[in-house]
C-alpha positions as CSV (number, residue, x, y, z in Angstrom):
1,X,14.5,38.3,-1.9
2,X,12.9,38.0,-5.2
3,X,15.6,39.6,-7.0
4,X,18.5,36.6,-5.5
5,X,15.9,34.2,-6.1
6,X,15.8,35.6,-9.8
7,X,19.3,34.6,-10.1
8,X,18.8,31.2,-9.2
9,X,18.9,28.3,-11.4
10,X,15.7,25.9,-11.1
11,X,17.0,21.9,-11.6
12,X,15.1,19.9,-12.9
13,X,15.9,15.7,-13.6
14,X,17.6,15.0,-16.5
15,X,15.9,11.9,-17.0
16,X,12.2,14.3,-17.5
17,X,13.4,15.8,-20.8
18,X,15.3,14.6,-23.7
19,X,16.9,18.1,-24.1
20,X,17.1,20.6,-21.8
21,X,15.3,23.5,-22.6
22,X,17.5,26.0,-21.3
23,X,19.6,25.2,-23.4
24,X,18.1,27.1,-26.5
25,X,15.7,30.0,-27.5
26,X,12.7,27.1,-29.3
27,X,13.1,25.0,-25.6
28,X,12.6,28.4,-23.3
29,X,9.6,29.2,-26.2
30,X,8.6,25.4,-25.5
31,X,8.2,25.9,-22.0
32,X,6.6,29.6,-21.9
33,X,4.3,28.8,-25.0
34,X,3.3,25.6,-23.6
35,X,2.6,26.9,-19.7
36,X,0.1,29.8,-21.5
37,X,-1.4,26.9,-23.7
38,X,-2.2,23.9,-21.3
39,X,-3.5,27.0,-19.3
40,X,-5.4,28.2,-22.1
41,X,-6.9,25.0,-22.9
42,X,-6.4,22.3,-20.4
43,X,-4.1,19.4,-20.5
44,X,-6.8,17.7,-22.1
45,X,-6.6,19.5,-25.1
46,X,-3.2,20.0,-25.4
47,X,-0.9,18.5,-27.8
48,X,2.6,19.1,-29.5
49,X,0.9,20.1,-32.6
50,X,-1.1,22.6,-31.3
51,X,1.8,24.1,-29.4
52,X,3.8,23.5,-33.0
53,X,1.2,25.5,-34.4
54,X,1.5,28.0,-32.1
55,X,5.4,28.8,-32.2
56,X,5.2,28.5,-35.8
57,X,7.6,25.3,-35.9
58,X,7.4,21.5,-36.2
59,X,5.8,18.9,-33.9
60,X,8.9,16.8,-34.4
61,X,11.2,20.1,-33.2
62,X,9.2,19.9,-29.8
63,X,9.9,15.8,-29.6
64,X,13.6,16.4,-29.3
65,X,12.9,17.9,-25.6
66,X,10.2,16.0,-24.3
67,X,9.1,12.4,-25.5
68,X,5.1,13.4,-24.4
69,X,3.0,15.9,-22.9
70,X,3.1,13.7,-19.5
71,X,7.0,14.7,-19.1
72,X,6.0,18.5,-20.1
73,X,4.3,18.5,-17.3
74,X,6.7,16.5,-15.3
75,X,9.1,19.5,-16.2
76,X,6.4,22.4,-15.1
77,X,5.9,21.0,-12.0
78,X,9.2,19.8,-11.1
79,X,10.3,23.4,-11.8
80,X,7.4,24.6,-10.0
81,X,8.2,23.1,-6.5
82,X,11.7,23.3,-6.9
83,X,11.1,27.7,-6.9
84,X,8.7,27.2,-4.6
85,X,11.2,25.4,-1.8
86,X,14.0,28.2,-2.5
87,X,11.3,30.8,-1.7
88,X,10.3,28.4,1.4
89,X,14.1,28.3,2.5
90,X,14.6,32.3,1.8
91,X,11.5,33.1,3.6
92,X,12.2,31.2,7.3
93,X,15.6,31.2,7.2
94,X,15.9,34.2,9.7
95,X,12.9,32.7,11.9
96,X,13.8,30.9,14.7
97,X,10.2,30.0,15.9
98,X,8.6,26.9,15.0
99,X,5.5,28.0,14.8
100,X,6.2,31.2,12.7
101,X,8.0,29.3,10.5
102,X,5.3,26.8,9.4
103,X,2.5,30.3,9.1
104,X,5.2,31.0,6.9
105,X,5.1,28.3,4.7
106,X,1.3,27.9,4.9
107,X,2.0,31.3,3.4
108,X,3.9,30.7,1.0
109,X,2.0,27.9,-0.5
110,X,-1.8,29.6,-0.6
111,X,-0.5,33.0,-1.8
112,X,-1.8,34.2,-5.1
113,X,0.7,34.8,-7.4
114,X,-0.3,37.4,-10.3
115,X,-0.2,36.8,-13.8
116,X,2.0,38.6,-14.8
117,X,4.6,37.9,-12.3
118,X,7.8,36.2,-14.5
119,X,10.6,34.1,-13.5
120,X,12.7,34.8,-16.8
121,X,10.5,33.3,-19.3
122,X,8.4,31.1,-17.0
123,X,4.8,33.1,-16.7
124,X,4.6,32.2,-12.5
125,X,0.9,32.9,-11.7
126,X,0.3,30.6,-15.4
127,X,2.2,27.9,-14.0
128,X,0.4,28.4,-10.4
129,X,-2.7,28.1,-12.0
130,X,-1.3,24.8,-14.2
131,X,-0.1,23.2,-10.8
132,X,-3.6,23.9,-8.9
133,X,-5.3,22.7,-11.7
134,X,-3.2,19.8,-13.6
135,X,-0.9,18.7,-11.0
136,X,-1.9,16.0,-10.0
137,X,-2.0,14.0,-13.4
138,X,1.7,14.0,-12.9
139,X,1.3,11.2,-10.6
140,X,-2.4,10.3,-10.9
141,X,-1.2,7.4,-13.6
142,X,-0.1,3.8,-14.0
143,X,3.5,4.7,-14.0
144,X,3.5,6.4,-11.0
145,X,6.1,4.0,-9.3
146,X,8.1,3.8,-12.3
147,X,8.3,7.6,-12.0
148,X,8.9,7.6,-8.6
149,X,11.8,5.1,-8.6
150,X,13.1,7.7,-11.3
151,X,13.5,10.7,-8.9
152,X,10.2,12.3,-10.8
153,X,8.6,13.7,-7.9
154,X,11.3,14.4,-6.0
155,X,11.3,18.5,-5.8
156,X,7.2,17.8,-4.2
157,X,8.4,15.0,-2.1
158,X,11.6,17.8,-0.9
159,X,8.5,20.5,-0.2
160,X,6.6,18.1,2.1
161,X,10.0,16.8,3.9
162,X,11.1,21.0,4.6
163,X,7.3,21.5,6.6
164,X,7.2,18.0,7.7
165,X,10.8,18.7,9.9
166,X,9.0,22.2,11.3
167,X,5.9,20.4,12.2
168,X,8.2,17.7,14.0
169,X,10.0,20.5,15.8
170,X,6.9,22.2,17.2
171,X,5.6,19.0,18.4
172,X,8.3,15.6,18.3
173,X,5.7,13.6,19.6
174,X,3.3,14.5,16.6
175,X,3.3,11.4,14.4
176,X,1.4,12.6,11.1
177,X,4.0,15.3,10.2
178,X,4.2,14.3,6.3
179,X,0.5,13.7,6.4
180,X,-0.8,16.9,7.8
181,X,1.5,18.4,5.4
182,X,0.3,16.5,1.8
183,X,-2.8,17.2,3.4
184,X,-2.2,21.4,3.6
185,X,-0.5,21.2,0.1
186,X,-3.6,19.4,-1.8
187,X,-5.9,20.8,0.0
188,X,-5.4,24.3,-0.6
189,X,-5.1,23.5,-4.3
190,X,-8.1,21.8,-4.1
191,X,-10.2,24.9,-2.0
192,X,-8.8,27.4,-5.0
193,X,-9.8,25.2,-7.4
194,X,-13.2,24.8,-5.8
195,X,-13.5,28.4,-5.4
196,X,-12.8,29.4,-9.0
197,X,-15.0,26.6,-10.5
198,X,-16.7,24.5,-7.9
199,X,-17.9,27.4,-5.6
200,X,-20.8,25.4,-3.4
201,X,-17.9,22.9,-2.3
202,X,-15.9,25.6,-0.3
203,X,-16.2,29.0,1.9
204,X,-13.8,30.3,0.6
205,X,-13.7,33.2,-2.1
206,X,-10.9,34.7,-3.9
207,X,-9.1,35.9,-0.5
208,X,-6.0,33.5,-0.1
209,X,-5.2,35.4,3.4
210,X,-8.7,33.8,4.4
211,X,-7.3,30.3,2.8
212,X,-4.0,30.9,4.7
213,X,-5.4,31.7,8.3
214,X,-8.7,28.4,8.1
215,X,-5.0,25.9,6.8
216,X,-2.9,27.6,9.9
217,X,-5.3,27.4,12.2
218,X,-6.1,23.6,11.1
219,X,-2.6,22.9,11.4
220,X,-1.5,24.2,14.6
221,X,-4.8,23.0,16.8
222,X,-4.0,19.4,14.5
223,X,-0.2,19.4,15.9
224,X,-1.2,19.9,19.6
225,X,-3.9,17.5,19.6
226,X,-2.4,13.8,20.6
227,X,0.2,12.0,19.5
228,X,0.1,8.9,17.2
């Protein structure tokens, strides 16, 4: 399955970049350079000169893709989900139960993902870390509804409508489908990020098959409790 994902090609919305990056050898360095720096040194910290400085090119080279280091990470984490809903499709697609199918993308969405695994030159378990850790800013912001209205968020908003539909087929009379499932979503973020940094705020410890069973086992005794 990984290999025919591998062969895939991630979309992203036009409107995020200027260029794409794809479409050249400085805009794939852009994107891998930049996923190990923001990793490296937060958001925070990161700039287009530092990442300049890095490649060994100019600041104004890196403006011709992206206008701002808010649309970088527009493009990391629109990429992010967008991989992350092929390998939710690939993974149920031969499941016909319900309620296999959403373990499954519990799974899929708590597993750790090693640093070293690569999608081309996307670094996955840097950008895993980037997404736990930075994801949120993509929306946390004035513009959100400007952003929104721009088709921004639109591979997340895709993620949470796929387990949403399985969490209305196990239960039809459940009326929190897309809620329950934001919830799941941020909230494991939130318990890895806790557990890396935060540690007195969560039970859990580095073991995402722990993180994976306390989010299924929430979900499924959520689902069959009553109906909105």
């Amino acid at each position: 399955m990984n290999n025919l994902i591998s062969q895939m090609q991630i979309q992203v919305n036009e409107k995020i970049f200027l260029k794409d990056p794809n479409s050249s050898e400085l805009g794939k360095k852009i994107i891998s350079n930049g996923i190990e720096l923001i990793n490296e040194i937060g958001l925070e910290s990161f700039t287009f000169r530092k990442l300049a400085t890095k490649l060994e090119t100019t600041e104004s080279s890196i403006y011709r893709y992206f206008e701002s280091k808010h649309k970088l990470l527009l493009y990391l984490t629109s990429w992010y989900w967008g991989w992350l809903e092929y390998h939710l499709v690939f993974s149920t697609a031969n499941i016909s139960s319900a309620e296999e199918r959403l373990k499954v993308a519990i799974k899929v969405i708590s597993k750790d993902i090693p640093d070293n695994e690569m999608f081309g030159h996307i670094n996955l378990g840097l950008l895993n870390k980037i997404v736990i850790s930075e994801s949120s800013k993509a929306y946390l912001t004035k513009q959100v509804d400007d952003a929104n209205k721009e088709g921004f968020y639109a591979g997340y908003k895709r993620m949470v409508l796929r387990i949403s539909e399985i969490i209305k087929e196990l239960n039809p009379n459940f009326g929190f489908a897309s809620t329950l499932t934001s919830t799941i979503i941020e909230g494991i973020h939130d318990q890895k990020y806790f557990a890396e940094h935060l540690p007195t705020l969560t039970d859990i410890s580095g073991d995402s098959s722990v993180l994976t069973q306390f989010y299924t086992d929430m979900a499924i005794s959520t689902i069959q409790q009553n109906t909105k």
